[in-house]
C-alpha positions as CSV (number, residue, x, y, z in Angstrom):
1,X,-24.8,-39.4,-7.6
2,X,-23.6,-36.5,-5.6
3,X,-22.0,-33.4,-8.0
4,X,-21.8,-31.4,-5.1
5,X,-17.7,-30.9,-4.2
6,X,-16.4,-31.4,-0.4
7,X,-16.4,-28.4,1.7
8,X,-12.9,-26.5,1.9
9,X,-11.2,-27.3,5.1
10,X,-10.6,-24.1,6.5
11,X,-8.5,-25.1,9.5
12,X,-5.7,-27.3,7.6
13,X,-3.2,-24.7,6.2
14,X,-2.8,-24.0,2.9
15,X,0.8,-24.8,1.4
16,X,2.4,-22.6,-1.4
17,X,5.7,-24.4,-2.4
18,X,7.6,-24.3,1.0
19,X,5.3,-21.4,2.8
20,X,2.0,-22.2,4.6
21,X,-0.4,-19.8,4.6
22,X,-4.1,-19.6,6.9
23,X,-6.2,-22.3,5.7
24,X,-8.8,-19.7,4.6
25,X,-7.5,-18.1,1.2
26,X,-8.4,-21.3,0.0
27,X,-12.0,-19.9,-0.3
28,X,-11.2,-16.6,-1.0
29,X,-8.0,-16.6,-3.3
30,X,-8.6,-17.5,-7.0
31,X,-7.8,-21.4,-7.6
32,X,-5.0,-21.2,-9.5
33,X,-3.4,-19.6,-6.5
34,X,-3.0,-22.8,-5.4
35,X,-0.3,-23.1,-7.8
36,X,2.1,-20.3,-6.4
37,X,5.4,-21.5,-6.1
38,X,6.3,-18.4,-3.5
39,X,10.2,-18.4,-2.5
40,X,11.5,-19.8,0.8
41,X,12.7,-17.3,3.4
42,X,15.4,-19.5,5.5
43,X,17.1,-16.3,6.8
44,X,13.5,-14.8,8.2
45,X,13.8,-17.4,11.5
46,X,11.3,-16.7,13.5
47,X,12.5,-19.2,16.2
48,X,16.1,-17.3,16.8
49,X,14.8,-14.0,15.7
50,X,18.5,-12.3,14.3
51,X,16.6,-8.9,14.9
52,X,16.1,-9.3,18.4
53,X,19.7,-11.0,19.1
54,X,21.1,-7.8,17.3
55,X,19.2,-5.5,19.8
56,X,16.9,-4.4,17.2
57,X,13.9,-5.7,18.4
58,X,12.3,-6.2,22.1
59,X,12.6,-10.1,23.0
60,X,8.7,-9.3,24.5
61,X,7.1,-8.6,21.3
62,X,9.8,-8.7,18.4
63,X,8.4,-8.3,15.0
64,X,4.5,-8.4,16.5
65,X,4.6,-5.3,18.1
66,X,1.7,-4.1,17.0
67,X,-2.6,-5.3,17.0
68,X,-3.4,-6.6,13.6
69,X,-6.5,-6.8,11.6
70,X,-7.8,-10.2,12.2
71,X,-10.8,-10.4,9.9
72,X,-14.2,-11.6,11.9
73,X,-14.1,-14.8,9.8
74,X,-10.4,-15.8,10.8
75,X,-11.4,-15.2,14.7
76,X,-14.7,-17.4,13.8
77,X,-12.6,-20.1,12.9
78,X,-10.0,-19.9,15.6
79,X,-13.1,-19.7,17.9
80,X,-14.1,-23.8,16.8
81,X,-10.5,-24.7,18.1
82,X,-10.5,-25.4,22.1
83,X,-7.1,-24.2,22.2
84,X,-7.6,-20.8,19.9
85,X,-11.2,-20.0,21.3
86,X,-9.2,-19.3,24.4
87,X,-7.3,-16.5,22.8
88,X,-10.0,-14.8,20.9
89,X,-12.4,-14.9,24.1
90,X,-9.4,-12.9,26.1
91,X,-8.5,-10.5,23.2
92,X,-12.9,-10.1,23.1
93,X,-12.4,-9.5,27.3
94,X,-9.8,-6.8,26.6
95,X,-12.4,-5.6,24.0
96,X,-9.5,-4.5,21.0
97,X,-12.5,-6.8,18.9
98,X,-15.2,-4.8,16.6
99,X,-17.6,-6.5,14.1
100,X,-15.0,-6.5,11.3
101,X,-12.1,-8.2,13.9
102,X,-9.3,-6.9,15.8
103,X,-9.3,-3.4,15.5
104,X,-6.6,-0.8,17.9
105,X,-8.0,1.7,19.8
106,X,-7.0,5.6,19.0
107,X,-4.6,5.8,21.8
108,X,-2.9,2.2,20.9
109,X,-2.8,3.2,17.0
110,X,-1.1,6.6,17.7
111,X,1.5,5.2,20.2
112,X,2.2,2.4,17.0
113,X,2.5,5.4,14.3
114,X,4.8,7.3,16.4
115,X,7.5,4.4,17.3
116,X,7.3,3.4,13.6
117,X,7.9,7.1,12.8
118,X,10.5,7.1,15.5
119,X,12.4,4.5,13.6
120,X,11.5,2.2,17.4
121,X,9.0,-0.3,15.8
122,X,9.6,-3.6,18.3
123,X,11.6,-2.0,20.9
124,X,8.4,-1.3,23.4
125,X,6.8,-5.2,24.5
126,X,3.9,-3.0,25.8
127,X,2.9,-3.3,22.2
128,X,3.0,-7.1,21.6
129,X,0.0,-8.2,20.0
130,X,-2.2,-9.6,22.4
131,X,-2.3,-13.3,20.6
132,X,1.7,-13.2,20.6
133,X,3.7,-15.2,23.6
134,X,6.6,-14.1,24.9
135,X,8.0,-17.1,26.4
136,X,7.6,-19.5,23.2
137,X,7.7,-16.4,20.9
138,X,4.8,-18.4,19.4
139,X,1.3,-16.9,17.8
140,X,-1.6,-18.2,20.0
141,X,-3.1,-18.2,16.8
142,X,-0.8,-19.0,14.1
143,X,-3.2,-21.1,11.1
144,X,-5.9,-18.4,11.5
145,X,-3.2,-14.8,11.5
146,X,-4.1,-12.0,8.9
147,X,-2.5,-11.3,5.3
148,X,0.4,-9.0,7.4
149,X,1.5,-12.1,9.5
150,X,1.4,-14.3,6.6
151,X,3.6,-12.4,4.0
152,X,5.8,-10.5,6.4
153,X,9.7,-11.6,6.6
154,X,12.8,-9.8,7.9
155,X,15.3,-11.1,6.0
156,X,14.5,-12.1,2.2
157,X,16.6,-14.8,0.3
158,X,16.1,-12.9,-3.0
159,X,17.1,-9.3,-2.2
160,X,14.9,-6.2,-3.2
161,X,13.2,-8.7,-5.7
162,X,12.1,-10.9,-2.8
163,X,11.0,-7.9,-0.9
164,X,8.9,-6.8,-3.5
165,X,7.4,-9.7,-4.1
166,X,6.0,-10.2,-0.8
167,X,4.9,-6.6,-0.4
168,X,2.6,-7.9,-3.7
169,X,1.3,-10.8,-1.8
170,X,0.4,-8.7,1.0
171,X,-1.5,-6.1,-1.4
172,X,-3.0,-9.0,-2.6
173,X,-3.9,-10.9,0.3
174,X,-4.8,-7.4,2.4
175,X,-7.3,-6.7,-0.3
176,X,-9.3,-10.0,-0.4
177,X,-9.1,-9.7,3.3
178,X,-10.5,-6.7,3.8
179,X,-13.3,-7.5,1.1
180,X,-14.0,-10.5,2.8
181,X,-14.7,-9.0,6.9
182,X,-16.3,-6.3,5.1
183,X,-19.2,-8.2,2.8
184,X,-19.3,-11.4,5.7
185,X,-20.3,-8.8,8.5
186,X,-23.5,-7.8,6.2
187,X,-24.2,-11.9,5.6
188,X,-23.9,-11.5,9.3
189,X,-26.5,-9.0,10.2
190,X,-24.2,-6.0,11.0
191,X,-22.8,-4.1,8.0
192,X,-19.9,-1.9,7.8
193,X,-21.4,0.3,6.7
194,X,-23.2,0.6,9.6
195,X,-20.2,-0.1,12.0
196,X,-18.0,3.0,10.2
197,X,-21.2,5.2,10.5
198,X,-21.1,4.2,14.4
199,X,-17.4,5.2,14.3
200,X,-17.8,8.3,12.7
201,X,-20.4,9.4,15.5
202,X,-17.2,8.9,18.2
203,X,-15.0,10.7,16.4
204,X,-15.8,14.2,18.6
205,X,-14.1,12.2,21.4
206,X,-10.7,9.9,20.0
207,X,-8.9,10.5,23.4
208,X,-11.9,9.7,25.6
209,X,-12.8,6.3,24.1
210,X,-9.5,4.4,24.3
211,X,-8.7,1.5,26.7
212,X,-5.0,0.2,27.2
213,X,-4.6,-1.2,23.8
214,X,-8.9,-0.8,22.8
215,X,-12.1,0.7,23.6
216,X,-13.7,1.6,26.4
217,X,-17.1,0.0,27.1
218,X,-19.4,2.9,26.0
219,X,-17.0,2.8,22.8
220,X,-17.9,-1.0,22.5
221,X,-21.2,-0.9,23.3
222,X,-22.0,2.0,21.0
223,X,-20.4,0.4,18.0
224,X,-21.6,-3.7,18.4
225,X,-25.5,-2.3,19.1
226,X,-27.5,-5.3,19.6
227,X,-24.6,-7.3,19.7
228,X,-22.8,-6.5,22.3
229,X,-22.7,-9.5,24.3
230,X,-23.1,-11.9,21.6
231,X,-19.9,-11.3,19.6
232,X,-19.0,-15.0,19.2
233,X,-22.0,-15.9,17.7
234,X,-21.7,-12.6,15.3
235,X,-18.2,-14.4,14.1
236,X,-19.8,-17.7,13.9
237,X,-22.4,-16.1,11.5
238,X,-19.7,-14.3,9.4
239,X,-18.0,-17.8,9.2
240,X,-21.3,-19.5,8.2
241,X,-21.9,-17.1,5.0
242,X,-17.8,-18.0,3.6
243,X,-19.0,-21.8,4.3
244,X,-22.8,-21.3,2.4
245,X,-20.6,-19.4,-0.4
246,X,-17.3,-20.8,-1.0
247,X,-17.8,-21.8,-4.1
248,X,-18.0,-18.1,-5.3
249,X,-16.5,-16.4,-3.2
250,X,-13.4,-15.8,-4.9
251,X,-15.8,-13.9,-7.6
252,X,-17.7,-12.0,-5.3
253,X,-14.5,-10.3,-3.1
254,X,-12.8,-9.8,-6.3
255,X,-16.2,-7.6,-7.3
256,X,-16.7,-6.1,-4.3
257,X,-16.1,-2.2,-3.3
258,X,-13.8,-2.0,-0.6
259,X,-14.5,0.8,1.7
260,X,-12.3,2.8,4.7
261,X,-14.1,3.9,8.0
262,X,-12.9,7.4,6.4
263,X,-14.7,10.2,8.9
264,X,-12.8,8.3,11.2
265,X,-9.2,7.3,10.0
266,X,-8.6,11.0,9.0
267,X,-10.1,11.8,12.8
268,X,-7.2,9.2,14.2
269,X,-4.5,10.5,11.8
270,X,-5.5,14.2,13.2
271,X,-3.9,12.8,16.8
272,X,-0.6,12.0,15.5
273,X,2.0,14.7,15.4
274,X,2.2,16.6,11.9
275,X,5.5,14.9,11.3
276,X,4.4,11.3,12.0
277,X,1.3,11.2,9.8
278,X,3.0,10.1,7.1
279,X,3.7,6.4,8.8
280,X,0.0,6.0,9.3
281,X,-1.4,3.6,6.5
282,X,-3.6,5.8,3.4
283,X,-7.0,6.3,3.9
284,X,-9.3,6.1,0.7
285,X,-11.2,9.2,0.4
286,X,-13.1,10.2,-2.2
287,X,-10.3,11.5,-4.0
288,X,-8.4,8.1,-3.7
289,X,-9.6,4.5,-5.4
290,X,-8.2,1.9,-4.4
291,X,-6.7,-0.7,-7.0
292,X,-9.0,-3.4,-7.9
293,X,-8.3,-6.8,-6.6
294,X,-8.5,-8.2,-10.1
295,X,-5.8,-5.5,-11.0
296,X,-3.5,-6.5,-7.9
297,X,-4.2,-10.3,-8.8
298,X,-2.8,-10.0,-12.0
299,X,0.1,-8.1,-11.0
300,X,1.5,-10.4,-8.4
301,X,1.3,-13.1,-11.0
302,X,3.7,-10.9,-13.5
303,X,6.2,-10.5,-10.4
304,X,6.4,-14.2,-9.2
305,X,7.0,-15.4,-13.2
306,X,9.7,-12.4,-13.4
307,X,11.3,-13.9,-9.8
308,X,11.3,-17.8,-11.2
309,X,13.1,-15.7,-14.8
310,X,16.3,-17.6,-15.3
311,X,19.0,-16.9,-18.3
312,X,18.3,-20.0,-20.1
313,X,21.5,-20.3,-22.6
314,X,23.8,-17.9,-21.0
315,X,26.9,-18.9,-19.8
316,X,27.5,-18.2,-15.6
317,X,30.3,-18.1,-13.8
318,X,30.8,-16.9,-10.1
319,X,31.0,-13.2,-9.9
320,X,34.6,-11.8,-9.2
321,X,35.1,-12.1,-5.5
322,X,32.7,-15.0,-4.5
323,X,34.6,-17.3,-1.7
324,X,33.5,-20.0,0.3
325,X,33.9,-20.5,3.2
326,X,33.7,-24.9,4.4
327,X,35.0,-24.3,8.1
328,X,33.9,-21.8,10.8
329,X,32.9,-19.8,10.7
330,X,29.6,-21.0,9.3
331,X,25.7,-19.4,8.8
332,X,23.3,-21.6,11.5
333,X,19.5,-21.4,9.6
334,X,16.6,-23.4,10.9
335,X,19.0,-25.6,12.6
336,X,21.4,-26.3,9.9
337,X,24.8,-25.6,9.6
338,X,25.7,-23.8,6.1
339,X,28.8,-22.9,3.7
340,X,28.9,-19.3,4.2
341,X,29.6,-17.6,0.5
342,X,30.6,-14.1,0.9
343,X,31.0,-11.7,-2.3
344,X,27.3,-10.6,-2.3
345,X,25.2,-7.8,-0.4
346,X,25.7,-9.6,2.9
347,X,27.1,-13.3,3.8
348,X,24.8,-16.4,2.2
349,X,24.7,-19.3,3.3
350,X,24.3,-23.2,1.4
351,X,24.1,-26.8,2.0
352,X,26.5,-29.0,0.3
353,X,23.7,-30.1,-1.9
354,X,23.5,-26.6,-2.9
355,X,27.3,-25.9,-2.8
356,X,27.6,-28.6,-5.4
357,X,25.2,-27.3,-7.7
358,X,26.4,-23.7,-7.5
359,X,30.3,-25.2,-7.5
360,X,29.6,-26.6,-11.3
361,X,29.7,-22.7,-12.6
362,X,32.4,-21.9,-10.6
363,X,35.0,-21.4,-14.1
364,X,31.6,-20.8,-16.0
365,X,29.1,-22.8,-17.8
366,X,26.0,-22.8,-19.4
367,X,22.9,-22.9,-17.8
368,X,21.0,-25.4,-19.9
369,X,19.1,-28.9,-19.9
370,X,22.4,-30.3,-18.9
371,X,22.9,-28.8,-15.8
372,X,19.1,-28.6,-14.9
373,X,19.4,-32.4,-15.3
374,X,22.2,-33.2,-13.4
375,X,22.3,-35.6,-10.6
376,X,23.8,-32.0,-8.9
377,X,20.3,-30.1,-9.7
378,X,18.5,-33.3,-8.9
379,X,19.7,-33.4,-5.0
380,X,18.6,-29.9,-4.2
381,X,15.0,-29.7,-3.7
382,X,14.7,-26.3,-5.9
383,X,17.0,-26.3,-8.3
384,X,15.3,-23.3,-10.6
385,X,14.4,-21.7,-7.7
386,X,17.8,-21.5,-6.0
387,X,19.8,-20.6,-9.1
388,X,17.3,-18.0,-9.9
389,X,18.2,-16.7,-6.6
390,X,22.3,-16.8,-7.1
391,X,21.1,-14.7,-10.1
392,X,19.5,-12.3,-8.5
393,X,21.8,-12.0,-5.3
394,X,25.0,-11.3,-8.2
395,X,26.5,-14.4,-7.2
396,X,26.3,-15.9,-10.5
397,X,26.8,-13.5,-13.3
398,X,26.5,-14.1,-16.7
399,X,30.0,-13.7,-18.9
């Protein structure tokens, strides 16, 4: 008899209540993150993209206006996919690629720091990320993007709380990640150590070694060594050590010391103008720890158990002001046509399954077994969750 488990598929996505998430952090996320019930984000519509029909963002690059930090594993696996090996062989070609994944070069990380300083962020498509395409507005990549592409959203059905929440999943998630490139480059053959030494030794000459949106050659050359050339197989190998330890790999990232490129960073924060250095992301010195992903783990776990809080036994009613509104004009989301409710921070929108269930509190009532078992609760997929979320948006308030 076999005891040995299936491998993890590390291509099909992983599904947390209604989001999907990269197929990897099923071998690198603790298994009881499987469980995560994380909210839907209807208003965060990435195929109308509100921000960009408000003039906020650039049609060209919206939202991915910038290179993330595509771990060498993810670009591994994309590189098994006919259609995603394409992508990661161009983005190698316009060498923005190091050992550890994607990675800016000085000139392309300054020019970021300064429109996000600038209060710009999105309005240049010279910036798109080189996997994102304009015409479809689609990621070239999308079941192999990084923690930032997973757990970013625009718009946030529950508020500040929602916005908070995801900013925990994207500590969480950016921690494991970075753990992960860092201890599969040394399964790998390369370490980062050794790559953020070889970085250090450019840092003399930031402005010289920059490429459109990477490195120059020299820059490349002097940073992959002996594998320069071979940089497919280099992810391949990364990709091959998750696969050889998945079953504890969870343990090891959550153990292991997670290191900046520091002689470096502070040298590419040293471009930016004095009054823009405050938009480029922290480098850990010696001076600075970074939490522990253990620590980060257990803190996202408090938040999502304090979103999903609802006030069992109080009495709700609609908070003074609510109105709906059953005609035009209405809220379109992901190619439905909502009630708008107005009263709160900014228009909301519900189905009539939801406008039912939220209608039974309209005069007040309490929020117990009854209603929870109600054929009303019963024909909206997330009953907790959405009521949690009236809660929190001050459309319900307790009497």
């Amino acid at each position: 008899m076999d005891d040995h488990p299936e491998p993890l598929d590390l291509h099909a996505p992983l599904v947390l209540g209604t989001q999907t998430l990269a197929g990897l952090w099923r071998a690198v996320l603790p298994e009881e993150a499987q469980w995560m019930k994380l909210p839907t984000e209807r208003f965060a519509d990435c195929s109308s993209c509100a921000p960009a029909q408000r003039g906020d963002y650039d049609p060209g690059c919206r939202c991915c206006a910038h290179l993330p930090h595509v771990p060498n594993v993810s670009l591994g696996l994309a590189l098994e996919r006919p259609e995603t090996a394409a992508q990661v062989r161009r983005v190698l070609a316009q060498g923005v690629a190091l050992p550890s994944g994607l990675w800016a070069g000085p000139a392309h990380f300054k020019r970021e720091v300064t429109l996000q300083a600038e209060e710009a962020y999105g309005t240049d498509a010279s910036m798109a990320c080189p996997f994102f395409d304009a015409p479809t507005a689609a990621c070239g990549i999308y079941a192999y993007r990084n923690s930032v592409c997973s757990s970013f959203f625009c718009e946030h059905d529950h508020g500040a709380a929602g916005e908070d929440l995801w900013s925990r999943v994207q500590a969480v998630l950016g921690s494991a990640e970075t753990a992960l490139q860092q201890w599969a480059m040394g399964q790998a053959g390369l370490s980062w150590a050794v790559q953020s030494a070889r970085m250090a030794e450019l840092t003399p000459r930031l402005t010289e070694i920059s490429a459109g949106t990477g490195w120059t050659e020299e820059a490349l050359r002097h940073i992959w060594g002996e594998w320069r050339g071979r940089e497919e197989l280099f992810y391949a190998r990364c990709l091959a050590a998750v696969r050889e330890h998945e079953d504890s790999l969870a343990e090891t990232l959550g153990q292991w010391a997670v290191t900046d490129a520091v002689e470096f960073e502070l040298a590419a924060r040293d471009l930016l103008a004095p009054e823009h250095r405050h938009e480029a992301p922290p480098v850990a010195t010696g001076t600075t720890e970074r939490v522990p992903l253990a620590e980060l783990w257990y803190s996202l776990q408090l938040e999502l158990r304090n979103l999903w809080s609802l006030p069992l036994g109080e009495t709700l009613r609609w908070a003074p002001g609510v109105s709906v509104t059953s005609a035009e004009p209405t809220l379109p989301v992901l190619g439905q046509t909502l009630h708008r409710v107005e009263g709160g921070a900014r228009p909301y929108g519900l189905t009539e399954e939801e406008l039912t269930l939220f209608g039974l509190f309209r005069e007040g009532r309490a929020l117990d077994a009854r209603v929870l078992d109600s054929e009303a609760a019963d024909a909206v997929s997330d009953p907790r969750g959405f009521l949690s979320e009236c809660v929190r948006r001050e459309l319900l308030v307790s009497e």
